[in-house]
N, CA and C atoms as a LAMMPS dump frame, in Angstrom:
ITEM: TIMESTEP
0
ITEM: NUMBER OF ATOMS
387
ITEM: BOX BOUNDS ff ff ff
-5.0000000000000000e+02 5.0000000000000000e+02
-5.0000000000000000e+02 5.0000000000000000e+02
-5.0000000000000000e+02 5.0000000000000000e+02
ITEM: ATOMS id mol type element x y z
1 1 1 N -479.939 -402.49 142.686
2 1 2 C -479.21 -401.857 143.776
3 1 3 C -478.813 -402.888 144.821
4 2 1 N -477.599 -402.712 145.392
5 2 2 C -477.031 -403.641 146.688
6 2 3 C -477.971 -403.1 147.75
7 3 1 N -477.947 -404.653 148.569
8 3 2 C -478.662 -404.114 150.242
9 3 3 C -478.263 -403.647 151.096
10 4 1 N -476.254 -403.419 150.684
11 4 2 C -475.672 -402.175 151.756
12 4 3 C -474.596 -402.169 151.39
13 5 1 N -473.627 -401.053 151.586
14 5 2 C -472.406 -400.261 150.71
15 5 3 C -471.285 -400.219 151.625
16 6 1 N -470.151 -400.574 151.464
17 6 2 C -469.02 -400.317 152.208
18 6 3 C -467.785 -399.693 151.601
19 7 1 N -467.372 -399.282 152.299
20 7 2 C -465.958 -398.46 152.074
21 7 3 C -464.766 -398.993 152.442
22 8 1 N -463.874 -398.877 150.894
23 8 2 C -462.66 -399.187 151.363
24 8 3 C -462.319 -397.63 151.179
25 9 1 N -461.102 -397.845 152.149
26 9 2 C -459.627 -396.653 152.026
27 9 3 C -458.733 -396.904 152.626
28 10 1 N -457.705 -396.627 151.961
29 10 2 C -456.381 -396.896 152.068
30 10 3 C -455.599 -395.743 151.579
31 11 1 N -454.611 -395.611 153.425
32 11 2 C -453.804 -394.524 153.429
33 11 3 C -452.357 -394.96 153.841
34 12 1 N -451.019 -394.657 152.897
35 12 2 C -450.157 -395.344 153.572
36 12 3 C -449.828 -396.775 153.679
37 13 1 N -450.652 -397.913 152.962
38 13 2 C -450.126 -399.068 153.018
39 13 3 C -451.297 -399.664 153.941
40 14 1 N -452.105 -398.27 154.641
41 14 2 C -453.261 -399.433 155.17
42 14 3 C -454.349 -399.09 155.337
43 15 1 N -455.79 -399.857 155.695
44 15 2 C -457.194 -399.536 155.38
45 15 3 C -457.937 -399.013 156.447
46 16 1 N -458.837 -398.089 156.325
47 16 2 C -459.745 -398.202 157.506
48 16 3 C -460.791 -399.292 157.5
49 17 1 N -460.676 -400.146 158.735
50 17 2 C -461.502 -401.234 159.309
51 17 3 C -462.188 -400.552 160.875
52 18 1 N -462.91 -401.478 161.044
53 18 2 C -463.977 -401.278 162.25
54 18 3 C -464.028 -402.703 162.806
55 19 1 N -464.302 -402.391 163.834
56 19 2 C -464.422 -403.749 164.556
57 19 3 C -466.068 -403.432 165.159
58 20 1 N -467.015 -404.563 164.675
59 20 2 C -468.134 -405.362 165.464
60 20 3 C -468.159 -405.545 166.774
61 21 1 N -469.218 -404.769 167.682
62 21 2 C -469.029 -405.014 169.059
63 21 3 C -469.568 -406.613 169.729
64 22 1 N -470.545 -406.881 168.965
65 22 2 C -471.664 -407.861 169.091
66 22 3 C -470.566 -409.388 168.741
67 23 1 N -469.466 -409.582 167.773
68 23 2 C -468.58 -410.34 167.657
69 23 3 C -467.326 -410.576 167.564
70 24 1 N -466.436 -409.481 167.343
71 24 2 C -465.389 -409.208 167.294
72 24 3 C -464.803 -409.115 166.049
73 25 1 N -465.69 -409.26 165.061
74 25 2 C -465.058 -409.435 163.876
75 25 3 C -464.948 -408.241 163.094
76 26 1 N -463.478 -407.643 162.197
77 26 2 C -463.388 -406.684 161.319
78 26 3 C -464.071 -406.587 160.304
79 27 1 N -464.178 -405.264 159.787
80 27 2 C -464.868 -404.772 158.603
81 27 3 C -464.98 -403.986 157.761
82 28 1 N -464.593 -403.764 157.243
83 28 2 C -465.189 -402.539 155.943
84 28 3 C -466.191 -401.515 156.464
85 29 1 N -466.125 -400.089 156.694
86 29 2 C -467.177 -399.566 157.376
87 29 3 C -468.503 -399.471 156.392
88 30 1 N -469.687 -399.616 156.739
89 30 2 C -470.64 -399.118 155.837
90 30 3 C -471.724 -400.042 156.526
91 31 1 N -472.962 -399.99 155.792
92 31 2 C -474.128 -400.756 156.149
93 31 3 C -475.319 -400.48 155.46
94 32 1 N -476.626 -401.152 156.048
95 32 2 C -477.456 -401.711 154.929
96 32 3 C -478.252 -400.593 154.241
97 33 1 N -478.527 -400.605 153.311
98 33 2 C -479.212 -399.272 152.635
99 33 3 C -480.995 -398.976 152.798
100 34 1 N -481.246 -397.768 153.163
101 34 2 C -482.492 -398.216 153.499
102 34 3 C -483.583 -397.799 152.056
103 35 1 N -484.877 -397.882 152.765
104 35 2 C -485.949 -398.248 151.348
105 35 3 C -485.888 -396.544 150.771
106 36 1 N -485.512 -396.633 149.052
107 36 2 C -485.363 -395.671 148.63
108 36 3 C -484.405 -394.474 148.755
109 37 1 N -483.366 -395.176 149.309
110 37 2 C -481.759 -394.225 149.725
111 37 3 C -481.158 -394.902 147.959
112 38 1 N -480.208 -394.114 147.788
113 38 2 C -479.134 -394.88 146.86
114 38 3 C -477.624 -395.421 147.43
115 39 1 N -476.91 -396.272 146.698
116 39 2 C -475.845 -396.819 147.441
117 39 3 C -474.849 -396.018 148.461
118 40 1 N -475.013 -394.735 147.325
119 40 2 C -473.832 -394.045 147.45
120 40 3 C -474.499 -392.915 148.839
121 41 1 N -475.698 -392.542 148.99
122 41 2 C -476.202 -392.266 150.032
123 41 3 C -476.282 -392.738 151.422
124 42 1 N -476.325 -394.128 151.07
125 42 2 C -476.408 -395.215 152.14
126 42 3 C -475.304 -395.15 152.575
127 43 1 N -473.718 -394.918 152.067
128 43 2 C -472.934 -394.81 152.504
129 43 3 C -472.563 -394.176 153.167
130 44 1 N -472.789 -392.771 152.571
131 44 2 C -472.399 -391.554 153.324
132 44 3 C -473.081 -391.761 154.724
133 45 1 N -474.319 -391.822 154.67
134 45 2 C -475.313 -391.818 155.92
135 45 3 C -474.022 -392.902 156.969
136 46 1 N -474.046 -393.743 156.983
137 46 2 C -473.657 -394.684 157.36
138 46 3 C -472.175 -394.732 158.128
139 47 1 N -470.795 -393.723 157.377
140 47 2 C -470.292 -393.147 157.665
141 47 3 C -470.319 -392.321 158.924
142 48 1 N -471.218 -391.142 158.262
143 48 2 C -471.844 -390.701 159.627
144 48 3 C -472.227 -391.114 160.489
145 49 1 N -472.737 -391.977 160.876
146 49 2 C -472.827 -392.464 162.14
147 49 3 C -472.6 -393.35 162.741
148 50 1 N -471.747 -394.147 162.028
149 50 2 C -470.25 -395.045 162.85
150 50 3 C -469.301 -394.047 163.331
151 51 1 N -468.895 -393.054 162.604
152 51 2 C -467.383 -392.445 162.184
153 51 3 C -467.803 -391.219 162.207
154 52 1 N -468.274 -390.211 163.147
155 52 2 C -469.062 -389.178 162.701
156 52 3 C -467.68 -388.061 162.392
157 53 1 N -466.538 -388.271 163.17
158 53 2 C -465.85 -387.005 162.462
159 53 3 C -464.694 -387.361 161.171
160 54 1 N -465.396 -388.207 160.441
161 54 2 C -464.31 -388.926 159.528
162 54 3 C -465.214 -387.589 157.913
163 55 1 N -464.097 -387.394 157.191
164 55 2 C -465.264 -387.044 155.809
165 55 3 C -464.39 -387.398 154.858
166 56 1 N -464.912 -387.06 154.245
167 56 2 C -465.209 -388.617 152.782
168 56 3 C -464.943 -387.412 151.6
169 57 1 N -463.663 -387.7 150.849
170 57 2 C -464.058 -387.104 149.062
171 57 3 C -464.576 -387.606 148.331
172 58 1 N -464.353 -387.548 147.458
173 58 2 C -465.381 -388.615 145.892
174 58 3 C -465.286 -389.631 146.034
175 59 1 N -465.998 -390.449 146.195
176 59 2 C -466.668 -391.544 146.026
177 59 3 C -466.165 -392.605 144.519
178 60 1 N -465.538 -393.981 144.368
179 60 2 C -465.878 -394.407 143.3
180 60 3 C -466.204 -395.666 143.586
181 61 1 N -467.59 -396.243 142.888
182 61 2 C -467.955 -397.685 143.009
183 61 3 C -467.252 -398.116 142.178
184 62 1 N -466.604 -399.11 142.716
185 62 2 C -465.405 -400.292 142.549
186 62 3 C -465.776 -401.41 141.841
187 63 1 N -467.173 -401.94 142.586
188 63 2 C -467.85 -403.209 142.386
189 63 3 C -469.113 -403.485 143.233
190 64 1 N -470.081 -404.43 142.782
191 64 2 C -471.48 -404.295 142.926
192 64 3 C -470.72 -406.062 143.204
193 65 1 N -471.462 -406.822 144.391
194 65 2 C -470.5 -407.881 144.938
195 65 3 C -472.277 -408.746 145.085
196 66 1 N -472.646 -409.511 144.505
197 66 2 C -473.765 -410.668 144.744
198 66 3 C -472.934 -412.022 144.813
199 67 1 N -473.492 -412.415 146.121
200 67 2 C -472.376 -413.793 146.467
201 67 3 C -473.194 -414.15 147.532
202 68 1 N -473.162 -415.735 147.372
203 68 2 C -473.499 -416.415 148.564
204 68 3 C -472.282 -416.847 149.301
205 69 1 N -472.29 -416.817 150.383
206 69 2 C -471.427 -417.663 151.735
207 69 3 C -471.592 -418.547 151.978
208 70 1 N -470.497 -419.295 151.264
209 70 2 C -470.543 -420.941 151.429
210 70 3 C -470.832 -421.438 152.949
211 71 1 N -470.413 -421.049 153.474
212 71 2 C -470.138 -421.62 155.333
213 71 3 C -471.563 -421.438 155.558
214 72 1 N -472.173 -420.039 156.169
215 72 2 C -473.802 -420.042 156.468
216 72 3 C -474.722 -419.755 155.046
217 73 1 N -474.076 -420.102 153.804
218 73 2 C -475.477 -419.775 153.006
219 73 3 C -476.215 -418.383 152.95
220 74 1 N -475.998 -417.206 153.97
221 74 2 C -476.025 -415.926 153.294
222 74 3 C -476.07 -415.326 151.783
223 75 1 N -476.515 -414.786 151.855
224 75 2 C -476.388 -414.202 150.297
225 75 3 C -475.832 -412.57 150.53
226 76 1 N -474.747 -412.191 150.084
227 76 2 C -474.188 -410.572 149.882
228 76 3 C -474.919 -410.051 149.358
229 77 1 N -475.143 -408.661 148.835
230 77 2 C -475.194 -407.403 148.093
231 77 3 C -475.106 -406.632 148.316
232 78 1 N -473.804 -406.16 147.614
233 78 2 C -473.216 -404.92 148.714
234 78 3 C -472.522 -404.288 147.462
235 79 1 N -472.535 -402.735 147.325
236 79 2 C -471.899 -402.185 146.672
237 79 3 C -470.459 -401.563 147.566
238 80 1 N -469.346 -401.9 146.909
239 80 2 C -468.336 -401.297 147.32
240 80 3 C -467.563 -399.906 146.624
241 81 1 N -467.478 -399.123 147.266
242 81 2 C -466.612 -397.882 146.794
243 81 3 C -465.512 -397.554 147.738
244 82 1 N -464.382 -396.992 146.624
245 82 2 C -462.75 -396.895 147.168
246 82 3 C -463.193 -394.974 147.14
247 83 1 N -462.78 -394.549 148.215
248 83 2 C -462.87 -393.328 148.734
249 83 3 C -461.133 -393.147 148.154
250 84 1 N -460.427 -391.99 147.548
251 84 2 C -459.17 -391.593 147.715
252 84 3 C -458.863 -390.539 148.898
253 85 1 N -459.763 -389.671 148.821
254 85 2 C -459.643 -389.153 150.48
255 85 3 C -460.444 -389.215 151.834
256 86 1 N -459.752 -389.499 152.639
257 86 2 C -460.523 -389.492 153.508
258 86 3 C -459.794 -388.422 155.289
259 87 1 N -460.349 -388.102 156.026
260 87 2 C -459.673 -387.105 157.142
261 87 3 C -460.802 -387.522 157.704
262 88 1 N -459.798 -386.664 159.194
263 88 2 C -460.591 -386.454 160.239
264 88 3 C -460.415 -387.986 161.26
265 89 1 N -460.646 -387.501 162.387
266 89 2 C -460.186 -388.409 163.751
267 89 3 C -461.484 -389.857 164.094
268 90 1 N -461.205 -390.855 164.308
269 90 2 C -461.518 -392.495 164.118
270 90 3 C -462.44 -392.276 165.717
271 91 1 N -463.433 -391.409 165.674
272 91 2 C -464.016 -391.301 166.798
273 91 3 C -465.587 -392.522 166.769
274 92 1 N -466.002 -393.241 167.67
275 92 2 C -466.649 -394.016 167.176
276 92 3 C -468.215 -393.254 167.452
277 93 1 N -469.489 -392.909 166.548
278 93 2 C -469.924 -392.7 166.719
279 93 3 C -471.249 -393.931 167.467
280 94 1 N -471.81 -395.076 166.734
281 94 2 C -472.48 -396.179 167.123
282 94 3 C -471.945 -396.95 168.036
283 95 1 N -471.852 -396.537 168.939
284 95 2 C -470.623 -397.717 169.695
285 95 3 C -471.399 -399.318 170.485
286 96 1 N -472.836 -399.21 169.66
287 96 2 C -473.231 -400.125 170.177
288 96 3 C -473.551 -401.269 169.076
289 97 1 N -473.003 -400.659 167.6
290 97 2 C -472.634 -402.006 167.355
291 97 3 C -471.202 -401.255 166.66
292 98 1 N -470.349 -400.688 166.775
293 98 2 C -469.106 -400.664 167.055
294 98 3 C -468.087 -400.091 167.784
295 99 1 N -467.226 -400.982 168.236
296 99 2 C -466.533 -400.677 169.515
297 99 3 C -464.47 -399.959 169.023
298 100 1 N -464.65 -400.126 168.108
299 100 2 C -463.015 -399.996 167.446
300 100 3 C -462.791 -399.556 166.194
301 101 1 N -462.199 -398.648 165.757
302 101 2 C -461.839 -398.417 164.118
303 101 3 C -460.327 -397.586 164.17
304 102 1 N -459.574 -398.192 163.358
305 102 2 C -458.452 -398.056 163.447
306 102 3 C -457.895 -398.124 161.621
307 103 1 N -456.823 -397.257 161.138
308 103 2 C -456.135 -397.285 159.661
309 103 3 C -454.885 -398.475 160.333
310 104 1 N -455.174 -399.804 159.352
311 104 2 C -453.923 -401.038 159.828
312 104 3 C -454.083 -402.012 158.527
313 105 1 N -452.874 -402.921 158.455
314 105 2 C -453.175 -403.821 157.299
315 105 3 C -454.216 -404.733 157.377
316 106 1 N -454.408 -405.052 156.299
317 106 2 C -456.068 -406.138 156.489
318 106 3 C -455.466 -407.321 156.41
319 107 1 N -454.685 -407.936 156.822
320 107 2 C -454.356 -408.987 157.108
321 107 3 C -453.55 -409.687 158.231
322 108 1 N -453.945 -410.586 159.212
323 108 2 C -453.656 -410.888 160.275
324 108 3 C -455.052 -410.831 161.639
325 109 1 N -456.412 -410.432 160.741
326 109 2 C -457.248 -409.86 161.363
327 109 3 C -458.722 -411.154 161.332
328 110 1 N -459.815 -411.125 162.495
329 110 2 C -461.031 -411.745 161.844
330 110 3 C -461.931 -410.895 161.009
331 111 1 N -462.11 -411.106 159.948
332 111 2 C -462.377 -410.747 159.231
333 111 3 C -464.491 -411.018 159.052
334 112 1 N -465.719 -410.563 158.62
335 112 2 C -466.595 -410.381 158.336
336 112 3 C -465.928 -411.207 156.445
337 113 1 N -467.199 -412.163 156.511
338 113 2 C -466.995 -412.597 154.616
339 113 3 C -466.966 -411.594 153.768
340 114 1 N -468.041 -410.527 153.765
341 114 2 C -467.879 -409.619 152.81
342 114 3 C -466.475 -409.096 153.197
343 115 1 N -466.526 -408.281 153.886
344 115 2 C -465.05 -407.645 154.124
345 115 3 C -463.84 -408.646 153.598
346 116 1 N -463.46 -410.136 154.082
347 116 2 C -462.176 -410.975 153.327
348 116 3 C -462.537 -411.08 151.651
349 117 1 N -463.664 -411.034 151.155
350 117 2 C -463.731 -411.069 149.928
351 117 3 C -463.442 -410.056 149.477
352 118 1 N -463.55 -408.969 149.533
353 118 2 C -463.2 -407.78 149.44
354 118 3 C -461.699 -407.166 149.417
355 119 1 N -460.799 -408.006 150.643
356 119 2 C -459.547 -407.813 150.667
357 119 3 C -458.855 -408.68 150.006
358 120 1 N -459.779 -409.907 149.681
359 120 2 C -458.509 -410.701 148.824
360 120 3 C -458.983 -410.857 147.233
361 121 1 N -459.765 -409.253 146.797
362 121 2 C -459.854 -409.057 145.739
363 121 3 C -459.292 -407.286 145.442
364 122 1 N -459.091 -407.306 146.462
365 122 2 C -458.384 -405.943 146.345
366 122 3 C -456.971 -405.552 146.719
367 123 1 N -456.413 -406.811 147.902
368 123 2 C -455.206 -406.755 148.4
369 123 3 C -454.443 -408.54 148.244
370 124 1 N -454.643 -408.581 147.129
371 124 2 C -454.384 -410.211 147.054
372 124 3 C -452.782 -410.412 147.646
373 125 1 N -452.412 -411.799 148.137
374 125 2 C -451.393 -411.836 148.71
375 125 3 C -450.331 -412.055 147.605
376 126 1 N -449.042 -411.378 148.069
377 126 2 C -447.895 -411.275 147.102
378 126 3 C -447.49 -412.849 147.232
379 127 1 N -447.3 -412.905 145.702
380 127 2 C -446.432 -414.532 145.595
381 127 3 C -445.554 -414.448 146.257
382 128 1 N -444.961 -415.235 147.021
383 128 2 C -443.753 -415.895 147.635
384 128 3 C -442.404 -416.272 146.3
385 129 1 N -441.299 -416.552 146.28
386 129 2 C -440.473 -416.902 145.512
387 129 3 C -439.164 -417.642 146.09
């Protein structure tokens, strides 16, 4: 099992991200799973209480992501799942470790490592010609 689950979705051409109060940096909403939750639990939970009036349809894990971070040496594990629906208003529930969540393109943004690995395996950039 991953040590915490994030959500992509994408509506319209763009994703829900969150912004980190503690650094400023964007993200993938979700977080760490606790002892004896499952991924997909951890998520939901997690949801809830960043995003409390957001809800969530089916669920699909995408990818199970083990990676170290070259820069600080971190190690990931994080299960990711692509939600196809999602509703309800970007109200922040944790606002003390997040301050912002907004549906926008994932690119042009600071990005969290998991989260850019994530987008430039899911939203890779169009060749140029």
């Amino acid at each position: 099992m991953a040590k915490s689950s994030k959500l992509v979705a994408a509506k319209k051409g763009r994703v829900l991200m969150v912004r980190r109060r503690r650094d400023g940096l964007w993200m993938f909403p979700g977080g760490r799973r606790r002892a004896g939750e499952s991924d997909r639990s951890c998520l939901r939970r997690e949801i809830k209480e960043e995003l409390p009036k957001v809800k969530l349809g089916a669920l699909k894990l995408w990818k199970e992501v083990k990676a170290k971070n070259r820069r600080s040496g971190r190690k990931m594990s994080d299960a990711i799942f692509l939600a196809k629906k999602v509703s309800g208003r970007l109200k922040i529930g944790d606002k003390n470790e997040i301050d912002k969540a907004v549906w926008r393109k994932p690119r042009g943004i600071r990005l969290t490592p998991t989260s850019r690995y994530i987008r430039d395996r899911l939203f890779p950039r169009r060749e140029r010609r």
